[in-house]
Legacy VTK file of the C-alpha trace (Angstrom):
# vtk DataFile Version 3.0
C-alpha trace
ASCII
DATASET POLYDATA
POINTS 283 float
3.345 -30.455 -86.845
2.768 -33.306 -84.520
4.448 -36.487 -86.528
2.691 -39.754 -86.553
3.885 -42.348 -84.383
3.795 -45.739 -83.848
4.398 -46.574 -80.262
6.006 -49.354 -79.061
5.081 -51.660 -75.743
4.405 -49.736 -72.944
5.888 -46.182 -74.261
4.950 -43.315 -73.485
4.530 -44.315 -69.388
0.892 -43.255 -68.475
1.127 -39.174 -67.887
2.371 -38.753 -71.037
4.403 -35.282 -71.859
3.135 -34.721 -67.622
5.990 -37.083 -66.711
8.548 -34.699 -68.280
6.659 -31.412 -66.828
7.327 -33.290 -63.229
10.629 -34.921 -63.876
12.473 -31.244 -64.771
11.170 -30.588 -61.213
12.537 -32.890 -59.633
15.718 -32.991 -60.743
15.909 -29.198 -61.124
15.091 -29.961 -57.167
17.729 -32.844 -56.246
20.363 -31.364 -59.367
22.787 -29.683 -56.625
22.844 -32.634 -54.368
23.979 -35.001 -57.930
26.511 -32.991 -58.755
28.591 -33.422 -55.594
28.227 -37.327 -55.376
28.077 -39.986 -57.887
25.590 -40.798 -60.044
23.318 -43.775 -58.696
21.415 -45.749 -61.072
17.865 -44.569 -59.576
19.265 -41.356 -60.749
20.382 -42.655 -63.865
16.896 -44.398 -64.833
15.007 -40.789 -63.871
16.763 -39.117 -66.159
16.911 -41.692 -68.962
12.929 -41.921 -68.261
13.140 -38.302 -68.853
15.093 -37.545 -71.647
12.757 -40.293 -73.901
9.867 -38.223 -72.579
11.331 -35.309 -73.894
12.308 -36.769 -76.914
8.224 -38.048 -76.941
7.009 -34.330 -76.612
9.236 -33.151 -79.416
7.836 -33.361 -82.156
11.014 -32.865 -84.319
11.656 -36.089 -82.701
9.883 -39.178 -84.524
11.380 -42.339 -82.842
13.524 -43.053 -80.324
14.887 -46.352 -79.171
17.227 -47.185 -75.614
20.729 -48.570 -77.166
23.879 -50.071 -75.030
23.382 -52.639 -72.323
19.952 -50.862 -71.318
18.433 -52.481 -74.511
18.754 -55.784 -73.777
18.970 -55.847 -69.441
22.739 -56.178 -68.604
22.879 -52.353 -67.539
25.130 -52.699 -64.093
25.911 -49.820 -61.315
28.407 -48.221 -63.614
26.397 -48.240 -66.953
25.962 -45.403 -68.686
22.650 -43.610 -71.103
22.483 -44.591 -74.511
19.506 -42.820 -76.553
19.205 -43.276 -80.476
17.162 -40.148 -81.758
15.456 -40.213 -85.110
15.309 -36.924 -86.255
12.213 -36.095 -88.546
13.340 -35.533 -92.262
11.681 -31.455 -92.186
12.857 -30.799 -89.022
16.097 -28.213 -88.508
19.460 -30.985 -87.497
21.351 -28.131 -86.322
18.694 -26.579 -84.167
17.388 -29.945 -82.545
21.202 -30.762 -81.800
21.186 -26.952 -80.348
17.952 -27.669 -78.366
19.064 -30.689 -76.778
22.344 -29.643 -75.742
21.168 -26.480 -74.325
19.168 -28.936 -72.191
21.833 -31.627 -71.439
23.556 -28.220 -70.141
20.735 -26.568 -68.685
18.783 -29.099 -66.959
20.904 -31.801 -66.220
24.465 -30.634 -65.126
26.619 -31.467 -68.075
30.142 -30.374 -67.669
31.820 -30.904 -71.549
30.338 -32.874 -74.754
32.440 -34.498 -77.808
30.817 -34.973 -81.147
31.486 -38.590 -82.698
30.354 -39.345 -86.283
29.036 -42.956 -87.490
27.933 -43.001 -91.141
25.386 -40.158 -90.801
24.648 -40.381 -87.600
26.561 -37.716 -84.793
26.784 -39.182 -81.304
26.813 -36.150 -78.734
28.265 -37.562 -75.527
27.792 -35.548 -72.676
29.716 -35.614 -69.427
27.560 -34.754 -66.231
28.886 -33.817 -62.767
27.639 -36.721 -61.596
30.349 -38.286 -63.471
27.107 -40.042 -65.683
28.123 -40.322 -69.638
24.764 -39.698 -72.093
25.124 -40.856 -75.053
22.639 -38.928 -77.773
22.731 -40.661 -81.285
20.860 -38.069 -83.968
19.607 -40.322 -86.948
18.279 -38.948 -89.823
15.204 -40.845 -90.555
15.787 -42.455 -93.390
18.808 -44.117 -91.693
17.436 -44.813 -88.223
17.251 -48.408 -87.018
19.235 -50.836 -85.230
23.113 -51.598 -86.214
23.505 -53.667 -83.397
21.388 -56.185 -81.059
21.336 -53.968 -78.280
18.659 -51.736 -79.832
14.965 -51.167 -78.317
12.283 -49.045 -79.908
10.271 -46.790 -77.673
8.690 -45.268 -80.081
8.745 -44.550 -83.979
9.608 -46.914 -86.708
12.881 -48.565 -87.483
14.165 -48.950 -90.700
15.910 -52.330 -91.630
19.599 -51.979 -91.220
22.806 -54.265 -92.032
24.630 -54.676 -88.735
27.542 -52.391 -88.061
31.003 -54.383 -89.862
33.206 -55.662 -87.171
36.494 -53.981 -87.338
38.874 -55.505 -90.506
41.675 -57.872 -89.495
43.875 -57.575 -92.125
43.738 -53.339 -91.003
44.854 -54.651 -87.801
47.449 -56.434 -88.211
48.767 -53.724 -90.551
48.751 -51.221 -87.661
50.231 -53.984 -85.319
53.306 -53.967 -87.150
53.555 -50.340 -87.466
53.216 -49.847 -83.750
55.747 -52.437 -83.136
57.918 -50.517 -86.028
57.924 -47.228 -83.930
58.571 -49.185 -80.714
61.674 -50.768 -81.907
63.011 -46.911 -83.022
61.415 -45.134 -79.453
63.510 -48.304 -77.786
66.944 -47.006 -79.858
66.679 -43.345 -79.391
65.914 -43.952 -75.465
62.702 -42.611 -75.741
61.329 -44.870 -73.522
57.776 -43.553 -72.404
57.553 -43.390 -76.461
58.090 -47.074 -76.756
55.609 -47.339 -73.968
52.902 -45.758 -75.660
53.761 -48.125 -78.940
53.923 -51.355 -77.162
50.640 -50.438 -75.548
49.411 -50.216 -79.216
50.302 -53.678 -80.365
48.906 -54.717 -77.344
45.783 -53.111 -78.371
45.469 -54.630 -81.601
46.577 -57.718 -80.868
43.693 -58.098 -78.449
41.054 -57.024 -81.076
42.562 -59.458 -83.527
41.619 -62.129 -80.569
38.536 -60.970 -79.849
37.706 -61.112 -83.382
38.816 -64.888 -83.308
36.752 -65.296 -80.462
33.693 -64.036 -81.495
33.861 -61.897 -78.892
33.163 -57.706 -79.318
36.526 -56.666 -80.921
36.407 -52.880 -80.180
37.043 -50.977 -77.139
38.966 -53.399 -75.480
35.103 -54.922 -74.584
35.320 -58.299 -75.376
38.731 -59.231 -73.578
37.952 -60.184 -70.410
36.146 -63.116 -71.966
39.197 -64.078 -73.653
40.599 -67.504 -72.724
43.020 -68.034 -69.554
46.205 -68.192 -71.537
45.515 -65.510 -74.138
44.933 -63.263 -71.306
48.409 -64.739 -69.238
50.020 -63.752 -72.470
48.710 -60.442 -72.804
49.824 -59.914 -68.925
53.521 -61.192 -69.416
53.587 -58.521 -72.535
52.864 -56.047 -70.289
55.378 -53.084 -69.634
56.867 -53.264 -65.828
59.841 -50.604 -66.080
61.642 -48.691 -68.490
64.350 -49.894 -68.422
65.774 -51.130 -72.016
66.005 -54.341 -71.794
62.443 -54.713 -70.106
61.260 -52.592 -73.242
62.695 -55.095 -75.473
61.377 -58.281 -74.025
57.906 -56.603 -73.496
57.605 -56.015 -77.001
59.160 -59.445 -77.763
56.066 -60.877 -76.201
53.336 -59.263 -77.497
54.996 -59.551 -81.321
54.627 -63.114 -80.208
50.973 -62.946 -79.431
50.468 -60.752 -82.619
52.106 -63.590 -84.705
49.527 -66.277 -83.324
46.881 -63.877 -83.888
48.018 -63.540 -87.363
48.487 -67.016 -88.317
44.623 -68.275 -88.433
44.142 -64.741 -90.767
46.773 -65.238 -93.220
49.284 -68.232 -92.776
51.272 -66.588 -95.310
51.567 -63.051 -93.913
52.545 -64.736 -90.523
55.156 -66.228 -92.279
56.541 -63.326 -94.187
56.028 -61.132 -91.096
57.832 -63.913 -88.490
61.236 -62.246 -89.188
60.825 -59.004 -89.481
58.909 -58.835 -86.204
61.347 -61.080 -84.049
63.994 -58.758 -85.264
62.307 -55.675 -83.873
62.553 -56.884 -80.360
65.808 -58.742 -80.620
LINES 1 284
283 0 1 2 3 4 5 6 7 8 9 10 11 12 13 14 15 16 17 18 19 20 21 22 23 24 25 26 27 28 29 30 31 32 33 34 35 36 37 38 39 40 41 42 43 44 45 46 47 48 49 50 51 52 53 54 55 56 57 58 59 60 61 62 63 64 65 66 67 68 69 70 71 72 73 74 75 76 77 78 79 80 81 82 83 84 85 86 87 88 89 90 91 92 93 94 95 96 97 98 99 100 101 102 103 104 105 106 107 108 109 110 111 112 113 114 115 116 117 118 119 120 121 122 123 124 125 126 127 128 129 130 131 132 133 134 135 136 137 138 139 140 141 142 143 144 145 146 147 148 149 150 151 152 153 154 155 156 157 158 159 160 161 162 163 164 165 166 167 168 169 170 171 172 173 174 175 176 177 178 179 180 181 182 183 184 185 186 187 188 189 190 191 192 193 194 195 196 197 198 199 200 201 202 203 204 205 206 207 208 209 210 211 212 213 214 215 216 217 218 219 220 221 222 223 224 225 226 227 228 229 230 231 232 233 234 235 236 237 238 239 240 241 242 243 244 245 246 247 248 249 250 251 252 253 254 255 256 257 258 259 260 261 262 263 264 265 266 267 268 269 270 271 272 273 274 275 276 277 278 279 280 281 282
């Protein structure tokens, strides 16, 4: 069954389901010269004009939209491809995820995939030799639509959707001072790569709990180099240099610091209650 479609701008290019016929030749053609180099971004854009033809001539496949940087023109030498798929509501989830990763595999030169779950939706994230990342998003059709600016339909029709919740600061701050908990006990029983590892974590989610304040993209770490100068000299002093104890303890002294300031324009009163505790830890 051929699903109706509603096609958006310029999609499909002219050729239609030809442009896929030709593009598996060429890259089953230039495939054994990618995988010994790195992926360039000519290479990149042939294959993500490729896959959305693909995902055009399937017609388990009823929209499909370019997410990520792609979407909205910021996609730089290292970028990688993110494709939302709408699977059709008859159509067999387990065998279209089967189909496609057969051809990720067969076609393309992936090396390894991991599975991550949104809501409904699975991301299958394929590694190529190349060193490329593909990102597949499989949305059922009732839920397929954009969660986040950086969405543009090819083809299909997007539902209305509430923007994907930034993460939850009071969550963060709990798991700030549960990290810094564990660091204080890896620092005593001279485990110190241990304490490393915890530190690290505050780190982490002190610089979410900034980027949040920010207004800057909290997850991932993506949003920090936008933070201000001294937030950023902060996070840089609070960084690890040895493991020696005492360079354990004032690391962690730092960034419990930072945590604390981060805390403050959340909940003046948790900062408060939390103020001793958290000196203590590093003292």
């Amino acid at each position: 069954m051929v699903h109706p479609r509603a096609v958006h701008a310029d999609w499909p290019p002219p050729g239609g389901t030809f442009c896929y016929t030709f593009f598996r030749a060429v890259t089953a053609y230039v495939r054994p010269v990618v995988s010994r180099a790195v992926f360039t971004p000519e290479e990149r854009e042939l294959l993500r004009e490729g896959l959305a033809s693909a995902a055009y001539a399937d017609t388990r496949i009823s929209g499909a939209a370019v997410t990520g940087s792609a979407a909205v023109g910021r996609a730089d030498r290292w970028s990688d491809i993110d494709l939302a798929l709408c699977v059709a509501a008859e159509a067999d989830r387990g065998q279209v995820l089967a189909d496609w990763t057969n051809r990720m595999y067969r076609d393309h030169g992936a090396v390894h995939h991991v599975d991550v779950t949104r809501g409904v939706a699975l991301f299958r994230v394929f590694l190529l030799s190349s060193t490329l990342q593909v990102d597949l998003a499989f949305w059922p059709a009732a839920e397929f639509g954009a969660i986040a600016p950086t969405f543009r339909l090819l083809f299909g029709t997007a539902n209305e959707r509430p923007p994907a919740p930034a993460p939850d600061a009071t969550e963060l701050i709990g798991m700030s001072w549960l990290y810094a908990l564990h660091a204080r006990s890896s620092i005593a029983r001279g485990r110190a790569w241990q304490a490393v590892y915890m530190i690290s974590g505050v780190r982490d989610h002190v610089i979410a709990l900034a980027c949040l304040r920010h207004g800057l993209p909290a997850v991932q770490g993506r949003g920090v180099d936008s933070l201000p100068p001294g937030i950023l000299a902060t996070l840089s002093d609070g960084l690890v240099r040895s493991l020696d104890t005492a360079e354990l303890k004032r690391a962690l002294g730092v960034i419990s610091e930072a945590l604390l300031i981060e805390i403050e324009p959340v909940d003046p009163g948790l900062a408060n209650r939390l103020a001793g505790p958290l000196r203590e830890l590093a003292s």
